[in-house]
N, CA, C and O atoms as a GROMACS GRO file, in nm:
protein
  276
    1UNK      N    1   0.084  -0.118   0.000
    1UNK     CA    2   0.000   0.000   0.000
    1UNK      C    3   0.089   0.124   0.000
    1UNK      O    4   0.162   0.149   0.096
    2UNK      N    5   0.082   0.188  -0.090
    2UNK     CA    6   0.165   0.318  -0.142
    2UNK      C    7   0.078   0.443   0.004
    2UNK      O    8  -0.042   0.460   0.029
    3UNK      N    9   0.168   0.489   0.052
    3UNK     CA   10   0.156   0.599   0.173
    3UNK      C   11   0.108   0.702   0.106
    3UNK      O   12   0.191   0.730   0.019
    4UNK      N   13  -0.007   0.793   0.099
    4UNK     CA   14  -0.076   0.880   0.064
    4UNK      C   15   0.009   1.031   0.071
    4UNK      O   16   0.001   1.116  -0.017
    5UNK      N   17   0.091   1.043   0.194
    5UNK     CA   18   0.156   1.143   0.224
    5UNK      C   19   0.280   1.189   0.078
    5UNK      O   20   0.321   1.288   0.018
    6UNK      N   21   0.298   1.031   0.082
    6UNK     CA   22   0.418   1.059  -0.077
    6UNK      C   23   0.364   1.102  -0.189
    6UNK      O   24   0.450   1.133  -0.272
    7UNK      N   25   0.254   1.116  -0.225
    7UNK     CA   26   0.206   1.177  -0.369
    7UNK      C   27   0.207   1.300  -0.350
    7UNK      O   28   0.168   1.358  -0.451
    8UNK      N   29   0.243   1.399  -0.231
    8UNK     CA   30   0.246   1.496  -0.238
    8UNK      C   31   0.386   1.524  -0.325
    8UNK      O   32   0.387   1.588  -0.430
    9UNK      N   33   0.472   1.480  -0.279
    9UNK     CA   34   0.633   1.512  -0.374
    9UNK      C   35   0.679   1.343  -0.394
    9UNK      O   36   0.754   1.281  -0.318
   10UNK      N   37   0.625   1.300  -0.495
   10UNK     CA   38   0.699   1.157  -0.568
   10UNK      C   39   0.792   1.211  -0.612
   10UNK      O   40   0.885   1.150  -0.559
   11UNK      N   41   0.832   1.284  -0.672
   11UNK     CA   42   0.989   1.342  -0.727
   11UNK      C   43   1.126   1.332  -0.596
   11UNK      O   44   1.246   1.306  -0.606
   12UNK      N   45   1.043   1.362  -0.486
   12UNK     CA   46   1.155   1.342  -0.350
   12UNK      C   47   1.144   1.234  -0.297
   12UNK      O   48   1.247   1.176  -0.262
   13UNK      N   49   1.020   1.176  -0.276
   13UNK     CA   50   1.027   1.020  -0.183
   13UNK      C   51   0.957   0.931  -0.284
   13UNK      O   52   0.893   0.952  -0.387
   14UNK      N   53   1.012   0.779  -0.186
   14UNK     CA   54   1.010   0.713  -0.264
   14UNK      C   55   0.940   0.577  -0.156
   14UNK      O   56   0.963   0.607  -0.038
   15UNK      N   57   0.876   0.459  -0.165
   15UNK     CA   58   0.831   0.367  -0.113
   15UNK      C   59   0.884   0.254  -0.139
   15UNK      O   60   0.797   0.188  -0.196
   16UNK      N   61   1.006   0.176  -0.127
   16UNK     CA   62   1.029   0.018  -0.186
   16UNK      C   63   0.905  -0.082  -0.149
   16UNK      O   64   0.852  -0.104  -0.040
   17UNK      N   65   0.878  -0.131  -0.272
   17UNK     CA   66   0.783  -0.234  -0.280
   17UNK      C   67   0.808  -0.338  -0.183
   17UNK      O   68   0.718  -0.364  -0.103
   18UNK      N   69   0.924  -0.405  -0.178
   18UNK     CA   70   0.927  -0.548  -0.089
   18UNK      C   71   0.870  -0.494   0.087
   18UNK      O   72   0.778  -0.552   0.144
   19UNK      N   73   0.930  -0.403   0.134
   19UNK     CA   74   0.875  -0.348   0.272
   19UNK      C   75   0.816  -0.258   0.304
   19UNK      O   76   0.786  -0.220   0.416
   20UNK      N   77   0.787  -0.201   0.170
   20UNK     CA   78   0.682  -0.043   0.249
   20UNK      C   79   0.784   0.072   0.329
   20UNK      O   80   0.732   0.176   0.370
   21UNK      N   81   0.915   0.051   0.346
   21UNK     CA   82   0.986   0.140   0.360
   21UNK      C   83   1.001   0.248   0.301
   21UNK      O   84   1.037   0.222   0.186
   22UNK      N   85   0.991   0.386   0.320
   22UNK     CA   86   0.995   0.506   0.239
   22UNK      C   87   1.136   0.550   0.290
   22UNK      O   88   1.192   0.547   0.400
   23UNK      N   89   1.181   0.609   0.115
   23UNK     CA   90   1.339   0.690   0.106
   23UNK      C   91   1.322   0.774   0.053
   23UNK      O   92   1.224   0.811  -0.012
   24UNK      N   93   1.472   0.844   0.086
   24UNK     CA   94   1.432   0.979  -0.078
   24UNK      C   95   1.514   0.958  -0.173
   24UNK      O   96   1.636   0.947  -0.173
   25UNK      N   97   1.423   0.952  -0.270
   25UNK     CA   98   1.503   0.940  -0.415
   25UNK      C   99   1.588   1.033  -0.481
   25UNK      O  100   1.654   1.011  -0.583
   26UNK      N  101   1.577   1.212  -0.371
   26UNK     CA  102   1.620   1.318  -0.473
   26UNK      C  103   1.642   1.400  -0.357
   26UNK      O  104   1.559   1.482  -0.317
   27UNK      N  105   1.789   1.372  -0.287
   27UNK     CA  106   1.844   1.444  -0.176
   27UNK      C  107   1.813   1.606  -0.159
   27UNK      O  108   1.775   1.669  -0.060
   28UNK      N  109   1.853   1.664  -0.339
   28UNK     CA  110   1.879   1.798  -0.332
   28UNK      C  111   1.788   1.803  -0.474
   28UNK      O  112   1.829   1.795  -0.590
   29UNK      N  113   1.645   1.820  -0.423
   29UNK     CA  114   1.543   1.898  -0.534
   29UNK      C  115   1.543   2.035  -0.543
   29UNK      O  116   1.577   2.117  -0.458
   30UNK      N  117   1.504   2.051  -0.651
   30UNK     CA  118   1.489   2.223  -0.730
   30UNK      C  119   1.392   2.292  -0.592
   30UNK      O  120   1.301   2.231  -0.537
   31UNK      N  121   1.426   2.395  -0.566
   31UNK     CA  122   1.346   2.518  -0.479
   31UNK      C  123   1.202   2.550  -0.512
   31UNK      O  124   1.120   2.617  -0.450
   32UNK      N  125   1.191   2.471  -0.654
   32UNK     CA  126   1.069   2.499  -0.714
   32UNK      C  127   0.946   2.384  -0.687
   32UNK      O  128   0.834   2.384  -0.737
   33UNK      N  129   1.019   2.259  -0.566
   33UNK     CA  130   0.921   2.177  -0.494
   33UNK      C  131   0.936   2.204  -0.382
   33UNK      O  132   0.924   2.111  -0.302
   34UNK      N  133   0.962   2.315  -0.337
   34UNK     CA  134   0.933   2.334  -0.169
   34UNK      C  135   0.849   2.306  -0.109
   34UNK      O  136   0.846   2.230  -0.013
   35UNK      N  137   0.739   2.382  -0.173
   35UNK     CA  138   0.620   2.339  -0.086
   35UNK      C  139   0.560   2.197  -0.104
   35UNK      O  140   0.492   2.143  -0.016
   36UNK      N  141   0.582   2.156  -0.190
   36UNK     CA  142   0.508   2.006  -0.182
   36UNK      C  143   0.613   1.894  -0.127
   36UNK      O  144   0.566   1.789  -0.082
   37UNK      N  145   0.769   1.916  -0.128
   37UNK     CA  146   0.824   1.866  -0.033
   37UNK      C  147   0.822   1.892   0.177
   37UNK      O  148   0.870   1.818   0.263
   38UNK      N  149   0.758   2.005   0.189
   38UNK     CA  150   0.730   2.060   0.303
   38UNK      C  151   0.613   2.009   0.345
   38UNK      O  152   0.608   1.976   0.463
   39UNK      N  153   0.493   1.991   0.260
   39UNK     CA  154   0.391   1.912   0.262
   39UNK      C  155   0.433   1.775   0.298
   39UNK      O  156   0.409   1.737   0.412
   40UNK      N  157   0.492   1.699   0.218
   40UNK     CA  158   0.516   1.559   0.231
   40UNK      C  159   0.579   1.542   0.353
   40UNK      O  160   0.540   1.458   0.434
   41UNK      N  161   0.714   1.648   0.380
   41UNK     CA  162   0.779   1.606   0.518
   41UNK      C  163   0.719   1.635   0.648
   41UNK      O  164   0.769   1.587   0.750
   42UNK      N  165   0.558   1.751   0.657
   42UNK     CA  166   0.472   1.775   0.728
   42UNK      C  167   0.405   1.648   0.759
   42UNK      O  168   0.433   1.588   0.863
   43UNK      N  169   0.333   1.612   0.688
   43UNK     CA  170   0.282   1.478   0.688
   43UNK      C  171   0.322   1.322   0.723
   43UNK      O  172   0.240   1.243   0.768
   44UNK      N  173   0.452   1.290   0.698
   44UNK     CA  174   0.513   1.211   0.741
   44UNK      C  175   0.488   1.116   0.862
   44UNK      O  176   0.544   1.158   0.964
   45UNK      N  177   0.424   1.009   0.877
   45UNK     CA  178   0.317   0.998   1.052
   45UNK      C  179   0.451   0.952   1.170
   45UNK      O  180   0.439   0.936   1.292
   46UNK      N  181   0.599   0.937   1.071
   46UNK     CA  182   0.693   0.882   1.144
   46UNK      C  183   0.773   1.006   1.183
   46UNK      O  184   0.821   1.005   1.297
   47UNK      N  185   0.791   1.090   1.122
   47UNK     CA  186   0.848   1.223   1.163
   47UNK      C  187   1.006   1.223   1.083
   47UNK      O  188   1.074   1.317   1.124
   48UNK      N  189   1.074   1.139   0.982
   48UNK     CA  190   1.170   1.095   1.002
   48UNK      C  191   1.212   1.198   0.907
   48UNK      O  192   1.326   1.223   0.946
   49UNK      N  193   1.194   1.262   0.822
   49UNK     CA  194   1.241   1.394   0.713
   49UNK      C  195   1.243   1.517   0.785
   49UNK      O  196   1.182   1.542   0.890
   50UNK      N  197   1.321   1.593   0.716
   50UNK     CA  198   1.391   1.752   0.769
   50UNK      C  199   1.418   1.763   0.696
   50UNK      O  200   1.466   1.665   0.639
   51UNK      N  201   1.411   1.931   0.606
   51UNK     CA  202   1.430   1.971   0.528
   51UNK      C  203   1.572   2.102   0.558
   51UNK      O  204   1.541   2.186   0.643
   52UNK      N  205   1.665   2.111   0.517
   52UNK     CA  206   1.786   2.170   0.573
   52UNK      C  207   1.805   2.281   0.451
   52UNK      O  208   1.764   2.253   0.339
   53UNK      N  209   1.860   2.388   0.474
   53UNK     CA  210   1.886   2.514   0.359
   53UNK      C  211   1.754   2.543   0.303
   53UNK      O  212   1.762   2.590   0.189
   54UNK      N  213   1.644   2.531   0.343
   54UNK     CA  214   1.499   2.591   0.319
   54UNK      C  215   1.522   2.776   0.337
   54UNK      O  216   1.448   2.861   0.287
   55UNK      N  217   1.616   2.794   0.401
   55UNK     CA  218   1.634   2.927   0.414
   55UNK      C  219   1.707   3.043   0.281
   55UNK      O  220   1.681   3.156   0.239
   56UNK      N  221   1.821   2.925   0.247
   56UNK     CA  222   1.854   2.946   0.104
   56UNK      C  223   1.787   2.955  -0.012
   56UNK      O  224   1.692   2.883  -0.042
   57UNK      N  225   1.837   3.046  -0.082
   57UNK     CA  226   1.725   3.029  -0.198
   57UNK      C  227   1.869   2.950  -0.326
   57UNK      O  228   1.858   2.995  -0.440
   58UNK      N  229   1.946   2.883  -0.313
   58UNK     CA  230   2.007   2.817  -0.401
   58UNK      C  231   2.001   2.636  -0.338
   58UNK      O  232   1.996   2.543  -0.419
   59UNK      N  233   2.002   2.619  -0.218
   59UNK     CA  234   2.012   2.484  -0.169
   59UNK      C  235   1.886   2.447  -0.108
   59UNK      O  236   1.824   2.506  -0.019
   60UNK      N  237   1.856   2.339  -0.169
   60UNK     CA  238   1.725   2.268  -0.044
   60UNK      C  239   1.792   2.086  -0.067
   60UNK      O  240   1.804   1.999  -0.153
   61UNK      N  241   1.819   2.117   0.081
   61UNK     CA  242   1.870   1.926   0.106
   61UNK      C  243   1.767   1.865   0.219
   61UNK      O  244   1.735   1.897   0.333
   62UNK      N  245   1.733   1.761   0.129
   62UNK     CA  246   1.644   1.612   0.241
   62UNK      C  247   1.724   1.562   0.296
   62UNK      O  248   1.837   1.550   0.249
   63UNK      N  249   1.690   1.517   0.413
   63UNK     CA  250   1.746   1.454   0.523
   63UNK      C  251   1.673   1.332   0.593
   63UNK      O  252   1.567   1.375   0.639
   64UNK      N  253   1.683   1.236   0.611
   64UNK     CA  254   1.641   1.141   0.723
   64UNK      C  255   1.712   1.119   0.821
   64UNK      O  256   1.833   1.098   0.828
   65UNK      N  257   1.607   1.125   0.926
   65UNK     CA  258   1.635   1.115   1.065
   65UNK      C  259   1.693   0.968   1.102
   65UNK      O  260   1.620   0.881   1.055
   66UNK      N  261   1.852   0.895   1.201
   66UNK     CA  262   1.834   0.789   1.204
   66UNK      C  263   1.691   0.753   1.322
   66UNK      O  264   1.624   0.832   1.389
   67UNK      N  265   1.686   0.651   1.314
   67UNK     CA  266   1.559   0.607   1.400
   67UNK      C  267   1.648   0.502   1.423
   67UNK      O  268   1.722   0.448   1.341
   68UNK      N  269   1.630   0.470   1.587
   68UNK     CA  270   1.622   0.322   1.660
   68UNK      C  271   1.498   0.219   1.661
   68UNK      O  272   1.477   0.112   1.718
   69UNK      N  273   1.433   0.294   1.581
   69UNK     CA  274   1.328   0.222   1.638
   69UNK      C  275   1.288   0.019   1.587
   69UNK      O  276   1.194  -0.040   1.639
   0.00000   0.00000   0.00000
């Protein structure tokens, strides 16, 4: 079952089929998906994305959080 939260930015995340694990496919997207990457990492029900140089207007880098869980 594909996570609803990711159709906000499929260009940044990504779901592997065998576990339902979500990644990002696109560390450092164009400034011109902010908001729908901000959306997606809003949404997230695990919390595990951060968006870093959102302040920049030349860099926007994805990040995952490690988790122990």
């Amino acid at each position: 079952m594909y996570c609803q939260w990711l159709l906000a930015c499929p260009q940044v995340f990504g779901q592997r089929d065998e576990d339902g694990v979500v990644h990002i496919l696109n560390e450092h997207p164009s400034l011109g998906l902010l908001n729908r990457v901000r959306q997606a990492v809003e949404l997230c029900p695990a919390l595990v994305f951060r968006i870093e140089d959102e302040e920049q207007t030349a860099d926007l880098t994805i990040v995952e959080e490690s988790s122990d869980l």
